[in-house]
N, C-alpha and C positions, 0 to 999 in steps of 0.2 A: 454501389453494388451491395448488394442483400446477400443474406447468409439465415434462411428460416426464421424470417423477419428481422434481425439483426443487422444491422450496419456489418461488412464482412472485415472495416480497420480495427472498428469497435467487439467486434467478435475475436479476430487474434488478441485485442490488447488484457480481451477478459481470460481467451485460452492463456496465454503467457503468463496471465497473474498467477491462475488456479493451478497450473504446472509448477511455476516456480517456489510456490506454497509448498505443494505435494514434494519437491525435491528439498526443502527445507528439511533436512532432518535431525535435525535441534532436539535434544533430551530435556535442556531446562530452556525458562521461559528466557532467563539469561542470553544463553546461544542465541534460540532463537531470532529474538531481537534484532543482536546483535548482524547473526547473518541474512537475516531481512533487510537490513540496513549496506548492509553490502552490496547486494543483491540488486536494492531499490537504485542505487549511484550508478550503477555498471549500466543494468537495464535501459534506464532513464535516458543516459549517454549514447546508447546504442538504438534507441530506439524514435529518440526525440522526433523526427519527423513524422514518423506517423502519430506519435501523439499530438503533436499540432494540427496536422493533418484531419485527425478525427477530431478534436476539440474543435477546430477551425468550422468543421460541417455542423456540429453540435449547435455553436454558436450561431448561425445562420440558420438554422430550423431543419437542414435538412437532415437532420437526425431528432426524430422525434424525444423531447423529453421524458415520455411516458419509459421509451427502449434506452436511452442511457441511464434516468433511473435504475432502469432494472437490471441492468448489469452492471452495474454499480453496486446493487445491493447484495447481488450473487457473491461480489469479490469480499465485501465488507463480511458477509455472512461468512463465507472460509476462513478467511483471514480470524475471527472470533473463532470460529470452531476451533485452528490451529491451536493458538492461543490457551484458549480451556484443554487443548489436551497436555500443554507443556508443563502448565501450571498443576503439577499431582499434590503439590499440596495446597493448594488454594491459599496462596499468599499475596494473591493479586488480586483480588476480589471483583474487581471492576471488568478484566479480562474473561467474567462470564457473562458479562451483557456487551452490547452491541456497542453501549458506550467506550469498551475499552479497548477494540479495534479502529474506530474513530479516530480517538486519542491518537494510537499510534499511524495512521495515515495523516491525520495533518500535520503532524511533525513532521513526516516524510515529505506530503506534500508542496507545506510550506517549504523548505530547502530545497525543494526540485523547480520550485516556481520562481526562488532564487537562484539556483544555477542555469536557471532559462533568462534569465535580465543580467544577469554576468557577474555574477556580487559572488557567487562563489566556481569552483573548478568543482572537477566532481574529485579533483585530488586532495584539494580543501574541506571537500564533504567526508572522504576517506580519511582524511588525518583528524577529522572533529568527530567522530563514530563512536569512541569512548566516552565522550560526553555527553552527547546526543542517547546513548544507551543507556546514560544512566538516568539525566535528566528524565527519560520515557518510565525509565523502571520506578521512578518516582513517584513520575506523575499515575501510570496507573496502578500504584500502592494503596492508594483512597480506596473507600468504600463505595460503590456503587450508589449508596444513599442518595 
């Protein structure tokens, strides 16, 4: 099923991202983060079948690469935006290029790809959050260079 050319699973999974972005309302990059991380574990758990579901059609062609590209890149683009607005004093320098959303989705990703092969619980991903937030806050500390 189509949704204005869109995949209509791949279309909720991109609504849900950009909502759950918008209802992020994190003052520092900190927060943030942090409760994107939260957020990402719950979601994930909640929603796992249709993300297989769509990735499933993805992977079989019948989701053109050109259309999850592109919504893919929508999410990755907000997800930055968010990003650069939390950061008021630009101490994160990386989180104003695209590189430093990235960053922070393969970390998330990675972990969710493991809590899909059973290596972690999403209550193991909740009680590693602390670490994981910092590790993140680290890694996009670098210069964009």
């Amino acid at each position: 099923m189509r949704t204005d050319g869109i995949e209509s699973g791949l279309k909720k999974l991109e609504d849900d991202y950009i909502r759950g972005l918008n209802l992020n309302e994190s003052n520092t990059i900190e927060q943030f983060i942090e409760t994107f991380l939260y957020d990402s574990w719950d979601y994930n758990e909640q929603n796992m079948e249709l993300i297989k579901s769509v990735m499933g059609r993805f992977s079989r062609g019948d989701i053109h690469q050109t259309i999850f590209s592109q919504s893919f890149d929508r999410m990755i683009t907000h997800l930055q935006k968010k990003l650069s607005e939390v950061d008021h004093d630009r101490n994160f320098p990386i989180v104003h290029s695209k590189s430093g959303a990235s960053i922070l989705v393969s970390f998330v990703d990675g972990f969710i790809i493991q809590y899909y092969a059973g290596i972690y619980s999403v209550g193991d991903l909740r009680k590693l959050t602390p670490q994981l937030k910092e590790s993140i806050l680290n890694a996009i500390s670098i210069s964009d260079r």
